[in-house]
Structures are given as C-alpha cells and as structure tokens.
Steps between C-alpha positions, in 0.01 A plus 500: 500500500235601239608710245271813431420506169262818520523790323633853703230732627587778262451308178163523469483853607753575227332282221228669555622842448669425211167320353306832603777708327515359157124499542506857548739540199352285287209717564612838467705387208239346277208708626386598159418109358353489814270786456387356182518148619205616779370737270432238244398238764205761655416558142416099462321496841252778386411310206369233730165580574439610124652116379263416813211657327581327171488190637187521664339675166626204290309243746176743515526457129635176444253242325378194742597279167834615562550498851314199622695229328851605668281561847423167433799321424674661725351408819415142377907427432544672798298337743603171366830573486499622883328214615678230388864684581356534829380179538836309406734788645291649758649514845236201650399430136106419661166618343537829671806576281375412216147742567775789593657459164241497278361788684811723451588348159156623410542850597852510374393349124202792512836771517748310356266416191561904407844532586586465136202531305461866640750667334346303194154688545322122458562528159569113450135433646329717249253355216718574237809367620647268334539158628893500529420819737257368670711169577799796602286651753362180669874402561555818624233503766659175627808632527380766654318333766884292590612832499253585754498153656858373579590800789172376671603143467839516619371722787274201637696202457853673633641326751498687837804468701600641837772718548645605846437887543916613499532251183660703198618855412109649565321532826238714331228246263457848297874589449541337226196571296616882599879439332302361199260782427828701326533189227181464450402857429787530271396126316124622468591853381801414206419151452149371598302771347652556235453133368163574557497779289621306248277226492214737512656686171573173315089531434507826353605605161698807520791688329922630636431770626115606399324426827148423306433163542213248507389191660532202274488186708730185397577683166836602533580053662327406155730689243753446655423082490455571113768718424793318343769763605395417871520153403824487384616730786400200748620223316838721439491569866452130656746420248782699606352482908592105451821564314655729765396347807660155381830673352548724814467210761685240326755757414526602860499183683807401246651821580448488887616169522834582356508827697462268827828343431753543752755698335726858515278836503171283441311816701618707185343268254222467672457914519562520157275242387235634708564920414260484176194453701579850652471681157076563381354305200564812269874513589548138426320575165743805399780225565383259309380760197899533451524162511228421229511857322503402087803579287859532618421701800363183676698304705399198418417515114875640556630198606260262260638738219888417603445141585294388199375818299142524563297719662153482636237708541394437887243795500305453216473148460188341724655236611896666595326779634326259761830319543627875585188553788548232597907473550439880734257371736650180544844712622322731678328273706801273506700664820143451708525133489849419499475718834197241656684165375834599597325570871273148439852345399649615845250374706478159417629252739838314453444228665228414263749525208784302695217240582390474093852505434599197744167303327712487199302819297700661259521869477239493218236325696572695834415815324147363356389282791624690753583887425244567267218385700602663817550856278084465476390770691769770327398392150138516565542809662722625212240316261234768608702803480639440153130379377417907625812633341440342164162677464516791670939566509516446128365828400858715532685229264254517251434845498854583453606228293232480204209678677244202410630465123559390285155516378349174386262454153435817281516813646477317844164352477599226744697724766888490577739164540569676861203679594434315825218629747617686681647705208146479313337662839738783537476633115089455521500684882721818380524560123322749426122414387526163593214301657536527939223288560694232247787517712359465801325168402879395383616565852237282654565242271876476537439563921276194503717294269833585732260458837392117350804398393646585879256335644440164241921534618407470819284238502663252313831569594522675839297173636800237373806708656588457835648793731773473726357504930 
C-alpha cells in the first residue's frame, strides 16, 4: 500500500493566514519607515524625467570629438565580439549566426559604449585630456560594451531544453519572475542605486556635509594614485588581508581537526570554539584592547611583566600594533571556519581513509593526500569569505584597538601602521570637511579590487577543485 506523503488540506489555508497576518502586522507596525520609504522612493521617480532631460541636454551639447570615438569603438568591439561568439557558440554556429551577432553586438556596443562613460560626461575623450585619461576611458567603453554584451550572448547560445508542462513547483512561466520582483526592488533601491550614486560622486569634488560640489573628471583616481598616505593604506591593507587569511585557515583546519576527534563532550568544544564568530568585529576589538592595553592594566604585558619583566607597547609601536589587528580578526573570524572544516571533516568518506590506510599510508600522508584535497571546496569557499572579511571586516578591530595609529613619519606624513581601506574611506566619507567625492573614488577602488580578486579566485582555483555529484 502506498503511503501518502501529502500534506493535510488545511495547511495551506492556515499558512496562508498566518503569512497574511504578520503581513498585516508588519504593516501596521512599521507603517511610518514605510511612509518615508515610499515617500522617498516617489521623490526619486519624479526626478526622472528632469535626470531624463539632463541626459538628453548633455548629448544636444556634447562635442562630435567627444562622442564619436566611443560610438565608434563601441560598436566595432561589439560587432566583432558578437560575431565571432556567435559563430563558435551559436546554436547551428552557420553564417547566419554569425550575421545575427554582429548585428546585435553592434547595437549593443552603440549603448553599452555609454554605460560608463555617461556618468563621466565624456570627459576622457576631450582635447585636453590627458593621455592616461584618455587610455581610462577607452577601457571603459570596452567594458562597457561586455557589460552590455554578455546578457545578449548568453541569451542566444543557451541551450533550450524541454520540460514536461507539470515538471517543478511552477505551472505558471511568469510565477516566478512575479516572486522575484520583491528582491529585486529592494536590491535596486538600497543596493544598486546607490553604488551608482557613488560612482557618479567619485567625479566630483565636494565637501562632509556642504552639498556644493563640482565635476572634476578622473581627479579625485589621480591623487589618490599619488598620495603616499593612500599608498601606504594599500600596501598596509594587502599586507595584513594576506596575513589573516593564512593565520585564520591554518589555525582552523589545525583546530577542527582536533575538534573532530572522537572523544567525551566534543559538541561542547566544538560550540565553544566556534561562539567568537557570534560576537561583531568591534566586540572582539574591546577584548583584545584588555588584552594588549599598555602598563599593568594589560593582560598580557601583565603576564610578560611577571614572567620576564618587560613590557611592550602593542599600541604604539607600528609593527605590535599590526600584530594586535591582526591577532582580533584572526579570532573573530576563527569560529566561522572551524564551523565549515569541522562539517568538511564529517563528510568525508571512511572507506577512503580505511583504503589509504590498508595501502600502507601513515596518518601524516593520509591527511595531505587524501583529507586535504578532498576539504577543496570548503577552503576555497572559506578562502573567499575571509579575502572579504580582511578588507572590509577589519574596520571594528582597528577602530577600537589603535584607530589607524600609530601614525607613521613626522606628524603622520605617511598615514597610520593600521589605517587599512576601509578605515581610510570611512574617516574621508564622514569627518567633518572631508573630501565625498575622494571617498567615493576609494570605494570604487577597494569594490573593484575585492570583485577581481573573487573572480582571478575563481578562475584559477574554482576550475582545479572538483565537487562532489
């Protein structure tokens, strides 16, 4: 007899009350952020047609000099580009294939070749530009045109494949999309605008919180290239990025290793080992300023004082005050990746250990040849997310520990031993008259450094693991 294994008839009735009642709560209760929510969201819709009208008066007034050579470019990369994807991916890869992809790479390069120079107001094509600019804005058209480009691409050569009518949880083709309009509204409102107000502000020069400001093209990219404070703030910050993603996944493999043992209360270590990951960056920091606070109130300069009768400075010298970032994040992230290798640790097969161990490998070898390479896809998983953390999770230790100090040449010519990035961004974005548009440009800068290392992460190691079926 077949078991019935669906669900009663008044669950869904009930699920959906309940949905439609927190709904209505949710509603009632948090009506006023939703006034301004809308309030603020109809104000940005009736701006439209005057950012319209912008738009259209910077073209009617736009140079030809200036506007021609990304036309140009543009649909040349983008026709060729189209027709030879099309013409080794296309679905019958024939001659008709190739004419349909240079056709729509051409229109496609003639939009996508203003995507970015837009919001740049064609400054890099202009007479006066210099030629690092103008070299900028031609690799900007082209990416602009990929941008443009690869949705089109992967629309043509998908692979079509037949599905039987009843397959799946959707009968509707449109359901879906419908369930997805919430996200995306909320992703295009808080996050994809935004960064588009940002990028568009990184070309201004303007001044926390006076809201006079004025266009200035690459300006803002170029000092910072030649400012040695910035400098130092990247080097400091790759520095300690390499530092504490090596410390906390060695340290954590070790640990989760030994936590895997089969021994008495082990899901108590393993809760306690992971709990720190729980507490924010600036908690872990307050911790460990008791830890490395100078003089006899410090824990540890306590203990260095009984044991040998020295103390040390952790805070104010460059090189123990990194040791001290450095030594919070790595703890605070710790707990994360114990918790992924002590799950990768679980899952791998005994039988392959029983089989290394009947070849005559020793527990040594086992672990390198065959638990560390199956443990691939959880450290280059965890290899991502602690690349992130270490430039953008860093900013609560150092704020609370040594807030970017100690400062480094007279007077701080050359910045702090900790002012990382992300630090550097947030005291140009909010202190008062600081430089916005300067900020701005740091934010795109760190965004696309984060964005390429993922994907240069991706591509080079993604392609060499291989995934469990």
């Amino acid at each position: 007899m077949q078991e019935d294994n669906s669900a009663p008839s008044w669950f869904l009735p009930t699920i959906s009350v309940l949905a439609l009642a927190f709904l209505a709560w949710f509603i009632i209760d948090q009506r006023e952020g939703l006034v301004r929510l809308l309030s603020w969201t109809w104000n940005g819709l009736a701006q439209t047609p005057q950012a319209l009208q912008n738009v259209a008066n910077h073209y009617a007034f736009l140079p030809s000099a200036q506007l021609w050579p990304s036309l140009l470019l543009g649909a040349l990369f983008g026709a060729s580009l189209g027709a030879w994807w099309m013409s080794r991916f296309g679905p019958r890869k024939s001659g008709r294939d190739t004419i349909w992809g240079a056709v729509g790479g051409l229109l496609l390069g003639l939009v996508g070749s203003q995507l970015l120079i837009l919001p740049m107001q064609h400054c890099t094509f202009a007479a006066e530009a210099p030629i690092s600019q103008q070299i900028i804005g031609l690799g900007l058209v082209l990416a602009g045109v990929l941008i443009a480009l690869l949705p089109f691409l992967s629309w043509a050569t998908r692979r079509v494949r037949r599905y039987d009518s009843t397959a799946g949880y959707f009968r509707s083709a449109w359901l879906p999309y419908v369930l997805l309009v919430p996200m995306l509204l909320s992703l295009g409102l808080f996050l994809y605008l935004p960064s588009l107000q940002m990028v568009g502000l990184s070309f201004f020069r303007r001044r926390f919180p006076l809201p006079q400001e004025r266009f200035i093209c690459l300006e803002n990219y170029t000092a910072l290239f030649q400012d040695p404070i910035y400098q130092n703030s990247f080097i400091t910050t790759i520095l300690l990025m390499i530092l504490i993603v090596l410390l906390s996944l060695g340290l954590a493999l070790g640990i989760a290793v030994l936590a895997s043992q089969k021994i008495r209360y082990a899901s108590v270590y393993r809760t306690l080992l992971i709990w720190p990951f729980a507490l924010s960056p600036v908690v872990a920091g307050a911790i460990f300023l008791t830890m490395f606070r100078e003089g006899p109130t410090g824990l540890i300069n306590a203990f260095t004082n009984a044991l040998f009768g020295t103390e040390y400075n952790w805070l104010r010298d460059p090189r123990l005050a990194q040791v001290s970032v450095i030594a919070a994040s790595v703890w605070n992230i710790l707990g994360f990746n114990i918790l992924f290798y002590v799950a990768g640790l679980q899952n791998i097969p005994k039988d392959v250990l029983e089989a290394a161990m009947i070849d005559g490998a020793n527990r040594y070898q086992r672990f390198w040849q065959v638990t560390f390479p199956l443990l691939a896809p959880f450290t280059f998983f965890l290899l991502v997310t602690n690349v992130t953390y270490a430039f953008y999770g860093i900013y609560g230790a150092v704020d609370t520990l040594t807030r970017g100090g100690p400062p480094l040449g007279a007077a701080g010519r050359d910045g702090g031993a900790t002012e990382v990035l992300i630090y550097k961004l947030y005291q140009d974005a909010f202190n008062p008259g600081s430089p916005v548009g300067l900020a701005a440009a740091q934010a795109v800068i760190l965004f696309l450094m984060v964005a390429s290392l993922t994907l240069l992460q991706f591509r080079t190691i993604d392609t060499r693991i291989a995934y469990a079926e």
